[in-house]
N, C-alpha and C positions, 0 to 999 in steps of 0.2 A: 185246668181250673178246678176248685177244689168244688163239692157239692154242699161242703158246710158253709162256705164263704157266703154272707148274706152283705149284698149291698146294701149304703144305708141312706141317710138324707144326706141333703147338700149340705158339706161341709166347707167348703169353698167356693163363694163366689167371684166371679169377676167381672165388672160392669159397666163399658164402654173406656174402657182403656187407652189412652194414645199417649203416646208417648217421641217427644222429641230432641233430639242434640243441634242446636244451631237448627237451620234451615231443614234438615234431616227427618223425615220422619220415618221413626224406627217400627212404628205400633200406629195405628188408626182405629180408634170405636170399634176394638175385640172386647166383646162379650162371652166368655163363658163358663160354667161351673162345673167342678168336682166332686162329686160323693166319695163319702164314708166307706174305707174298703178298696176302692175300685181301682183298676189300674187306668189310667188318662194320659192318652199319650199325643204328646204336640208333634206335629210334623209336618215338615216343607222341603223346598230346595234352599238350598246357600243363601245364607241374607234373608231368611223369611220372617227374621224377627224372636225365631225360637228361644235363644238363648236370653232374647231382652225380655221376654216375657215371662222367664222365670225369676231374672234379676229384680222384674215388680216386684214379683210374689215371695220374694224375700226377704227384699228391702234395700237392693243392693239399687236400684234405680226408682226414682221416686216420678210416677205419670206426673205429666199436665193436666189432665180430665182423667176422670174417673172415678171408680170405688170399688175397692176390695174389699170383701166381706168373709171373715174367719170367723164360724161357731157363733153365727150373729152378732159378731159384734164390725161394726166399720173400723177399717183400719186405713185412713185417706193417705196416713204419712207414716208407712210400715217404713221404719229401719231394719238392720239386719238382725241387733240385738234383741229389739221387740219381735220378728219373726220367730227367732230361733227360743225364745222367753213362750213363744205361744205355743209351740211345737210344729216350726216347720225347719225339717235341717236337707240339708244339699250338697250332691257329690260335683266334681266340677269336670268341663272337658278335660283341659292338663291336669293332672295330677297335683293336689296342694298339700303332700304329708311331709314330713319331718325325716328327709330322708337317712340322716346320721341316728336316727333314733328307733329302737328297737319296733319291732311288731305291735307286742305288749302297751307300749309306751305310748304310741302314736293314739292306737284306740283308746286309752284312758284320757290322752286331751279334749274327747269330746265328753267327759262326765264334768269336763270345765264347770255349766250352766249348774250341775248337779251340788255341786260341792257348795258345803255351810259353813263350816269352822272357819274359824278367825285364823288371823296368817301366826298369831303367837304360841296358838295351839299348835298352828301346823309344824313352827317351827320348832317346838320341844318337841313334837310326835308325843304327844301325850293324851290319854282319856279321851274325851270327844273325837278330836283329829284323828287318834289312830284305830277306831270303830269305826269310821267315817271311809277311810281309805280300805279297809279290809274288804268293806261293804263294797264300795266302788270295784276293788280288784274283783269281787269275787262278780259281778256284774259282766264286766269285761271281758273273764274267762268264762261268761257262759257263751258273749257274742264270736269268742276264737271257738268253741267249739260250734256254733250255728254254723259256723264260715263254714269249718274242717280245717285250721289253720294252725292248730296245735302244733304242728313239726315244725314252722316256723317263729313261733311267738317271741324267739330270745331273737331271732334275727333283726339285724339294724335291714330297715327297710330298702333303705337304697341299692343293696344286691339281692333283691326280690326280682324275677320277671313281670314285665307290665302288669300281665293279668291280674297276679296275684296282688301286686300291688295296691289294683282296679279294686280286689277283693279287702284289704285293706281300709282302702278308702269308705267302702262300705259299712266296713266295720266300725271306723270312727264316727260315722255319721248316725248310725243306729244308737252309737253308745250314748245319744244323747234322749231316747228314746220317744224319738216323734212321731205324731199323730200324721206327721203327710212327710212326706220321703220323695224329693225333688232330685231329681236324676238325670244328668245333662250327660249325653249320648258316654251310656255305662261300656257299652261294647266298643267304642271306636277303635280302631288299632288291634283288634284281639285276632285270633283268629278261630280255625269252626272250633274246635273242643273249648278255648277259653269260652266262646259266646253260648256255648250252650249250658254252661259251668253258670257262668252269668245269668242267665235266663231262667233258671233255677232255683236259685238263688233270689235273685228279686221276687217268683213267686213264692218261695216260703217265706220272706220276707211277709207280703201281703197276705199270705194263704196266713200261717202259723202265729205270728203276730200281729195278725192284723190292721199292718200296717199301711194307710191309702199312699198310691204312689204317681207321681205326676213324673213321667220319662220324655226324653227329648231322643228319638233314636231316626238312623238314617238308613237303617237294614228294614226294608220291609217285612221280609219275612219273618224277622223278631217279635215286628210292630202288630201285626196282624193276628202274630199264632198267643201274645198275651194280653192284648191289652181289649178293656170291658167298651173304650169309646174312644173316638180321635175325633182330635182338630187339628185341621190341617190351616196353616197360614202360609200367604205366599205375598211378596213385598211389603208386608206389614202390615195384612190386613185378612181376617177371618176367609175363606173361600166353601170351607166343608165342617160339618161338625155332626158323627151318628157312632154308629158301630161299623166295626173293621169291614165286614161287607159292603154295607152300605157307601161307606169313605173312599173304597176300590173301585165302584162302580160307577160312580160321580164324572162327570163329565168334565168338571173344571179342575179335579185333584187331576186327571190322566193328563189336561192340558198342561199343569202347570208345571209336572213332571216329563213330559216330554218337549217341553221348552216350547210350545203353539205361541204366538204371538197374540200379545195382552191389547 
């Protein structure tokens, strides 16, 4: 953890949250918040809600109760479009890139939001539009060189190894250059050199760009050695929320991970 990184205020609140499908409750009255910076990492066993919880916070699931609060302002009925419009962008468990489609190519789909010219400009490639796009490319190849991903850039993605793909994936997500960086379990499937490659990486993400990042991860040892706080949820409802110490020691996080009966 870097000694210039200053956490900041809360930049993300969350405030009694529930959330249901049918009869289903997926989320129950979860309260918590995110600071400016900080790494925040959500964590459970299977079905703990984790993944739905980030679905709120980007718009991809809309609570029954509650409030979301981005940069003070309420956001009761965040879509995904007004998310990613405020600056929160998101990597996914499966993999969601373009797989016939270069390196290059994939990461500049996320300068989408970014892009101004009209489609007739874009279509002569002329004056605005092609200042426009130079500016974007050159954006692009700064995040392949953050990555280290230069030796692949022409490559169509699909005969990428996972990892790198993983790394990819990151890459188009930052290319939209958001203020909170939602991260649904970055390591799954890797193994040790990819995860630690990873782990790296999302700190210079947040060290260098200081970028705040909200992670969903199932490696403790990942969870522990980066991230500033956790909350831990188990059947859809809050049980823990401090620093990685503190979350370790807890009585009911040890429960819920060793399966003790509820």
């Amino acid at each position: 953890m870097s000694e210039g990184r200053q956490i900041g205020e809360v930049i993300l609140d969350l405030k009694n949250i529930s959330l249901r499908f049918g009869g289903v409750k997926a989320l129950t009255d979860i309260s918590f918040d995110v600071r400016e910076h900080e790494v925040r990492a959500i964590i459970g066993p299977n079905g703990a809600g984790k993944s739905s919880m980030l679905n709120v916070i980007n718009g991809v699931y809309r609570p029954q109760e509650g409030d979301i609060i981005f940069r003070g302002e309420h956001h009761r009925d965040m879509n995904t479009y007004a998310a990613a419009k405020a600056g929160i962008a998101r990597t996914f468990q499966n993999i969601a890139l373009f797989k016939g489609m270069t390196v290059l190519d994939n990461i500049m789909t996320g300068r989408n939001l970014k892009m101004k010219s009209n489609f007739l400009l874009d279509a002569l490639y002329w004056g605005p539009a092609q200042r426009e796009e130079i500016a974007h490319r050159r954006k692009v190849e700064e995040i392949i060189d953050f990555l280290e991903i230069q030796h692949i850039r022409k490559t169509p993605v699909g005969r990428l190894p996972y990892g790198l793909q993983k790394r990819v994936e990151l890459g188009r997500a930052l290319a939209a250059e958001p203020s909170i960086l939602l991260l649904d379990e970055p390591m799954a499937g890797m193994n040790v050199e990819e995860k630690q490659d990873m782990c790296r990486f999302v700190l210079d993400v947040n060290d260098q760009l200081g970028t705040t990042i909200v992670l969903i991860e199932h490696d403790m040892g990942v969870v522990m050695d980066i991230s500033d706080r956790v909350v831990v949820l188990d059947y859809g409802r809050k049980i823990a929320d401090g620093t990685p110490d503190a979350v370790r020691s807890n009585q009911d996080v040890i429960d819920a991970y060793l399966g003790v009966a509820h």
